[in-house]
RODO-2510 file (C-alpha; in nm, 4 decimals, decimal comma):
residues 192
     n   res          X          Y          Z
     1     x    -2,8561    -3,5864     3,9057
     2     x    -2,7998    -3,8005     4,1908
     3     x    -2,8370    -3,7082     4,5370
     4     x    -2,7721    -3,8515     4,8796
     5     x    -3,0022    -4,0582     5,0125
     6     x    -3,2058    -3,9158     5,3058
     7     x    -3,1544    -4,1276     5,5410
     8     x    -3,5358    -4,0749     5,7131
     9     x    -3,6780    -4,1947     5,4362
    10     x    -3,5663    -4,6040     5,4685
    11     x    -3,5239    -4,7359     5,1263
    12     x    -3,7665    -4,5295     4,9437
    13     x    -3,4643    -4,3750     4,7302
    14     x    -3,5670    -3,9841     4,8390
    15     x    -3,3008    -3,7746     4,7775
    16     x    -3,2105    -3,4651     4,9684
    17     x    -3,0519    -3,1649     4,8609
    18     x    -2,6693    -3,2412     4,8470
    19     x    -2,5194    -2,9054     4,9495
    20     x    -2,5152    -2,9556     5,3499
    21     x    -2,3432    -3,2458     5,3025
    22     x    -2,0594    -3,1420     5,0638
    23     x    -2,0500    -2,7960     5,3362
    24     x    -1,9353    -3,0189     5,5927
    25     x    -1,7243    -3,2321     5,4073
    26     x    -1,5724    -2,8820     5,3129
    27     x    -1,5428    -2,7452     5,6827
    28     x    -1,3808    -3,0491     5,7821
    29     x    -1,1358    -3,1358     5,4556
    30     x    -1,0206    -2,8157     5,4174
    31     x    -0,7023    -2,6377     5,4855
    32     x    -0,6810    -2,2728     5,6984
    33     x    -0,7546    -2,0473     5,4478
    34     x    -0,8456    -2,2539     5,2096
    35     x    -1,2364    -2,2081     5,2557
    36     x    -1,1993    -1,8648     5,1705
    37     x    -0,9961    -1,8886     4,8807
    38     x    -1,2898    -2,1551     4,7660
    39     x    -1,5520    -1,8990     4,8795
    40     x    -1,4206    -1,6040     4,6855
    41     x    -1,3352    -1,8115     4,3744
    42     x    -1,7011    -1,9503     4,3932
    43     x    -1,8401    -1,5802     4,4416
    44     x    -1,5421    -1,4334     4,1528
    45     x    -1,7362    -1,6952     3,9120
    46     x    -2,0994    -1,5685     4,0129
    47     x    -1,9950    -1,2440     3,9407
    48     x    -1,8684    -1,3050     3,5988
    49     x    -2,1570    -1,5271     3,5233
    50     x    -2,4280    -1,2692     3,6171
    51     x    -2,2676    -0,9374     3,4966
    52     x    -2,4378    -0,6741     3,2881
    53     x    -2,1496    -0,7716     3,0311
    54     x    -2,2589    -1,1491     2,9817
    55     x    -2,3314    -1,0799     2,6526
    56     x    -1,9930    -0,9376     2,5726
    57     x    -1,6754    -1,1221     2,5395
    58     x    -1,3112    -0,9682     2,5916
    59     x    -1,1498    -1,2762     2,3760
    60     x    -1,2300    -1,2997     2,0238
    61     x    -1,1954    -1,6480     1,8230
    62     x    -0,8979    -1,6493     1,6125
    63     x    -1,0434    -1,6497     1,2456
    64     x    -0,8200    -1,6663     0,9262
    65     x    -1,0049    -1,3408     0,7872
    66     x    -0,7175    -1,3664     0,4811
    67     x    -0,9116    -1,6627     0,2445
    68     x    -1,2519    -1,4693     0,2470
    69     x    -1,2050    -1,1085     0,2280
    70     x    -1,1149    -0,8758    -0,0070
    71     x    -0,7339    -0,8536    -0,1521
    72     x    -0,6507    -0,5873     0,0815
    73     x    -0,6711    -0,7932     0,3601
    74     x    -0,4264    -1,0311     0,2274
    75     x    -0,1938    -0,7580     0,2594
    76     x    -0,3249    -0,7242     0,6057
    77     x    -0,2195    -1,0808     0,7329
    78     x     0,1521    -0,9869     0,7295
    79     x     0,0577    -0,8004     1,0440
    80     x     0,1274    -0,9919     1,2992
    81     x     0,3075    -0,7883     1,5626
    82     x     0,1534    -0,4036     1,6918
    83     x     0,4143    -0,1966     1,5288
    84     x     0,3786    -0,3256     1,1872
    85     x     0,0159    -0,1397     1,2463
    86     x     0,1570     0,2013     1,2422
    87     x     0,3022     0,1260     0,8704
    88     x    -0,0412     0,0866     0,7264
    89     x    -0,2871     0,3812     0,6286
    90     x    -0,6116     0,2643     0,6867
    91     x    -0,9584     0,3746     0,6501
    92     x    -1,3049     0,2778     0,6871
    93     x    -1,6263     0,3861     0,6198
    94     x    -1,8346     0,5169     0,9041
    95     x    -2,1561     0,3297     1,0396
    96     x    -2,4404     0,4857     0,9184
    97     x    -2,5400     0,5825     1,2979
    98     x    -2,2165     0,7623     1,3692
    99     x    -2,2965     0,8241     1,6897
   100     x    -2,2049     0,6750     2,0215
   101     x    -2,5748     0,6174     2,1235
   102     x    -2,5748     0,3896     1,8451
   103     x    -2,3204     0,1734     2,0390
   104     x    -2,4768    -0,1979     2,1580
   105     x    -2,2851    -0,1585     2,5440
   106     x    -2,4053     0,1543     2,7061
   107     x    -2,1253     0,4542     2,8110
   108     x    -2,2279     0,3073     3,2172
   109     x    -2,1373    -0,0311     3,0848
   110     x    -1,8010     0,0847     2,9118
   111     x    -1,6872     0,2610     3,2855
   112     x    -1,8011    -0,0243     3,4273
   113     x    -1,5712    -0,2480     3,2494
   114     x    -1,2757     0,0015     3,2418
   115     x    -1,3556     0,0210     3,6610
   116     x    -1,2693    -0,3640     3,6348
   117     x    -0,9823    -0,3651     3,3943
   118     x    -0,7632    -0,0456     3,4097
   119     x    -0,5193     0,0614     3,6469
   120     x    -0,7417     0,3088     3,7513
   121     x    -0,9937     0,0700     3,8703
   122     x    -1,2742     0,2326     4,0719
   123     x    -1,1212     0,6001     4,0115
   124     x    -1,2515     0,5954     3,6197
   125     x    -1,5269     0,8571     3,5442
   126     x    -1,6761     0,9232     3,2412
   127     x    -1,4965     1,2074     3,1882
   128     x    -1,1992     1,0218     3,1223
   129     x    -1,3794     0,8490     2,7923
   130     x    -1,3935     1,0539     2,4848
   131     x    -1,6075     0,8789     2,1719
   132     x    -1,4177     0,9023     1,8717
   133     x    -1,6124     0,7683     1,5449
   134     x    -1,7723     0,4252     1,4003
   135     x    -1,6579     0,2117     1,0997
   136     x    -1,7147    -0,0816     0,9518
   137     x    -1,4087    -0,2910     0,9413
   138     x    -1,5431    -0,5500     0,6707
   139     x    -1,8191    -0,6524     0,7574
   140     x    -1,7801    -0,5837     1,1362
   141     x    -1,9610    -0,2906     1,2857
   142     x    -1,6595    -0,0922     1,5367
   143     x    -1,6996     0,2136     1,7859
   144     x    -1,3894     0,3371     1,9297
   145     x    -1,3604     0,5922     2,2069
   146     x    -0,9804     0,7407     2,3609
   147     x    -0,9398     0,6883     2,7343
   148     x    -0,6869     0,8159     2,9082
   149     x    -0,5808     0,7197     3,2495
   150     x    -0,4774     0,8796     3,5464
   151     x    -0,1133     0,8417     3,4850
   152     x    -0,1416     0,9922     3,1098
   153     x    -0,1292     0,6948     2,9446
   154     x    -0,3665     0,6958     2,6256
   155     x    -0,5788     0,4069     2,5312
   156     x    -0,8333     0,2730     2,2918
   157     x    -1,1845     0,1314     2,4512
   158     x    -1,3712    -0,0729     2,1116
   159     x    -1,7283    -0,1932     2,0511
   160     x    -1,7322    -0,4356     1,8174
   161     x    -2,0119    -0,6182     1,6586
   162     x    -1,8998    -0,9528     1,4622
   163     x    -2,0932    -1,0881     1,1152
   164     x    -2,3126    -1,3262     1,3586
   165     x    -2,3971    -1,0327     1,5706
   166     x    -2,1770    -1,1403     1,9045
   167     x    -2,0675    -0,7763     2,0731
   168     x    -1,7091    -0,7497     2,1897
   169     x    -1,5608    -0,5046     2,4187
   170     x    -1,1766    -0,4209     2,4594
   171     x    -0,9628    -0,1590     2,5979
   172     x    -0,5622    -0,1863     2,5891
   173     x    -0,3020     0,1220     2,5699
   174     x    -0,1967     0,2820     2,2812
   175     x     0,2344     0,2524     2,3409
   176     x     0,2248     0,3063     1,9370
   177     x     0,0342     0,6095     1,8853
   178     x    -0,1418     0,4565     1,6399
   179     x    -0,4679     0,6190     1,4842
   180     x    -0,8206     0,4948     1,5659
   181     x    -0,7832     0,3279     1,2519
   182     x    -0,4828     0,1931     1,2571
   183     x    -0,6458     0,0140     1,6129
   184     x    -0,9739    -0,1184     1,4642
   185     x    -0,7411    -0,2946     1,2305
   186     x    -0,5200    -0,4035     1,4681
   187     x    -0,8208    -0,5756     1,6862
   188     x    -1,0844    -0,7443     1,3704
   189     x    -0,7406    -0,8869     1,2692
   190     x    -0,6694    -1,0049     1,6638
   191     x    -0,3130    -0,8496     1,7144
   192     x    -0,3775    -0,7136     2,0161
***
């Protein structure tokens, strides 16, 4: 990378460390208010890029899971919106570890995320988190807890665990009353 050069140094091509020099460009080329917005954005993204969670993802990579599973799933890609969900009866074995200390993301790290991402924010407590069971959703490895927030409103908080071994972690509300199932279908085939 290149740097300025210092300008003690003659023609010796030293470089010095960059960063005062783009600060004061900053404190002078900036609009009122704008240095904070760039300071919080700057601190929002070392926040995200040291959580506990890095090794989580919320988004999962569309896959077309109809061409290599079993028949049953191509059945399954007709669902395409969350009600259709509630018309299918599914069911999946559980993990052999049914447990939810079997779970890769710890019960802190689940509150943690749900203190970031529900309405509730810093007001969820464990208390509010209620493991359910494990399955294995072909080939991908699923814990699913209820949560229910403060207002009443009952949700679904998943642990999944894809074929390459990348851990995913979701919450979202459950407006259809669908079953745990009927959820862990709904997110290995990305409707939600």
């Amino acid at each position: 990378m290149m740097g300025l050069l210092d300008p003690g140094a003659g023609t010796s091509g030293h470089t010095r460390d960059p960063a005062p020099a783009l600060d004061r460009w900053h404190q002078h080329n900036t609009k009122p208010g704008e240095k904070l917005m760039n300071r919080l954005n700057a601190a929002a993204t070392a926040l995200l890029l040291v959580a506990p969670l890095a090794g989580c993802q919320k988004q999962k990579p569309k896959e077309d899971h109809t061409a290599k599973d079993a028949p049953e799933m191509q059945m399954y890609s007709m669902i395409n919106v969350r009600g259709d969900l509630a018309k299918i009866d599914a069911s999946f074995p559980r993990l052999a570890d049914d447990s939810e200390q079997s779970s890769p993301v710890s019960m802190e790290e689940i509150v943690g995320y749900l203190r970031l991402e529900s309405p509730d924010f810093e007001a969820v407590t464990r208390d509010q988190v209620s493991f359910l069971r494990t399955a294995n959703v072909h080939g991908h490895k699923y814990w699913i807890w209820s949560f229910i927030e403060r207002d009443g409103d009952k949700c679904f908080v998943t642990v999944s665990v894809d074929e390459e071994g990348v851990t995913y972690l979701g919450y979202d509300s459950n407006y259809e009353g669908l079953t745990p199932e009927q959820y862990m279908l709904g997110d290995y085939l990305h409707v939600f």
